[in-house]
C-alpha positions in Angstrom: -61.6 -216.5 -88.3 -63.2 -218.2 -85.6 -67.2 -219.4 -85.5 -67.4 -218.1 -82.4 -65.9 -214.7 -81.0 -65.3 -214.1 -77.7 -67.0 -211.6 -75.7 -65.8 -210.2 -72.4 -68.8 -209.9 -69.5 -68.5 -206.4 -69.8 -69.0 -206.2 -73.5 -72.0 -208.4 -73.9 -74.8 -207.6 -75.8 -77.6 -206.7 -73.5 -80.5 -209.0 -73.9 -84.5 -208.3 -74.6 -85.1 -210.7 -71.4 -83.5 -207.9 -69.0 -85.1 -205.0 -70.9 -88.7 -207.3 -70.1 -88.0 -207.7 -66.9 -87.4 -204.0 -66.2 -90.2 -202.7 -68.2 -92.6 -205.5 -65.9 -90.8 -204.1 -62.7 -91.1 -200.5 -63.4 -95.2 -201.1 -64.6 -95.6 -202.9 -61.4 -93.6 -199.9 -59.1 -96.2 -197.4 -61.3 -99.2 -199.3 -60.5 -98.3 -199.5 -57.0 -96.8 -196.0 -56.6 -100.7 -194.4 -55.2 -100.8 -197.1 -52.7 -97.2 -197.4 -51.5 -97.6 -192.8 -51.1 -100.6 -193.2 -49.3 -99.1 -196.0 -47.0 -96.2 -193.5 -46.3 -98.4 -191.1 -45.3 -100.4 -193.0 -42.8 -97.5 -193.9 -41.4 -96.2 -190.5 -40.9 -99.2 -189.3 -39.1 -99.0 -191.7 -36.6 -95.6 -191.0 -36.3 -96.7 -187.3 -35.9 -99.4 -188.3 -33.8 -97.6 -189.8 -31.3 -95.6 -186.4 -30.9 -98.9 -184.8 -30.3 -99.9 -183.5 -33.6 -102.9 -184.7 -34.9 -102.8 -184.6 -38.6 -106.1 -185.4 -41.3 -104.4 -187.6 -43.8 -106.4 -188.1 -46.6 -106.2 -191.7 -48.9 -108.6 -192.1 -51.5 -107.5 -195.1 -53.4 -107.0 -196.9 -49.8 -110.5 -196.5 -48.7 -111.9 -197.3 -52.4 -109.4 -200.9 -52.0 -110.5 -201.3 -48.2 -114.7 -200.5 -49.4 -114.5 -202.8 -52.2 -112.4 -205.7 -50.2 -114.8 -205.5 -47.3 -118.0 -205.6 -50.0 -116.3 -208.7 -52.0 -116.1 -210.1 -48.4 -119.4 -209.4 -47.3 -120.7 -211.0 -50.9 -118.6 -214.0 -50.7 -119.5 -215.0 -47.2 -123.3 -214.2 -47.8 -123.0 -216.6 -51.0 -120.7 -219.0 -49.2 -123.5 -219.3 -45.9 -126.9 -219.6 -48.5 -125.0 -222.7 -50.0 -124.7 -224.3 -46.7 -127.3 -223.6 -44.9 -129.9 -224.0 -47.9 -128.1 -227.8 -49.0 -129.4 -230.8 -47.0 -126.8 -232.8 -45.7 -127.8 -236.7 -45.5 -125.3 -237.8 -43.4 -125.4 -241.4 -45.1 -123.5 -239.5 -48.0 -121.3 -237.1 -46.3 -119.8 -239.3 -43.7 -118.2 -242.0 -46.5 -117.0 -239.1 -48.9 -115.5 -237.4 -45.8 -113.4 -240.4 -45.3 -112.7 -241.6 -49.1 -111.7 -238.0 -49.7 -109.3 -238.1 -46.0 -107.7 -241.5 -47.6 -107.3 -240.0 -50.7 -105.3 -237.3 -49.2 -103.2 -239.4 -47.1 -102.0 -241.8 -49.9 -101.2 -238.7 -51.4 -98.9 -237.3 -48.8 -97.0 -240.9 -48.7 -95.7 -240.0 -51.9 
């Protein structure tokens, strides 16, 4: 008997990394499922629109993304301007960090 049979590509046992992967893909598809329907129908009423019909598509879960990613925004840059605009900047140490930091980079990009 041999230690090690042979198995034709057909008859292969089916492994748990493929049966991860789907599950992962098919979670992913699910999640994405409300967004990728309400994208359709956008798209559809323009098309329809520009054949003169004017239709009132309604997408919930794309204005609560688009409202919440135009609120992160609005945080982040409010945050991001009291930083700089509060911070005094001596240019005696910003200058020589500015180029350490450049000649830093650059002996990293010879590599």
């Amino acid at each position: 008997m041999r230690k090690i049979s042979t198995v034709s590509l057909d008859n292969r046992p089916r492994t748990r990394k493929v049966r991860v992967t789907v599950f992962f893909v098919l979670t992913f598809l699910l999640i994405l499922s409300p967004v990728i329907y309400e994208s359709v129908l956008v798209c559809a009423g323009r098309w329809q629109a520009m054949f003169g019909v004017y239709p009132n598509v309604r997408t919930p879960v794309l204005d609560f993304l688009s409202d919440n990613w135009e609120m992160a925004t609005f945080d982040l840059k409010h945050w991001s301007r009291g930083i700089f605009t509060r911070t005094p900047w001596k240019s005696s140490y910003v200058i020589p960090f500015a180029i350490f930091w450049t000649g830093v980079l650059a002996l990293l990009l010879r590599k």
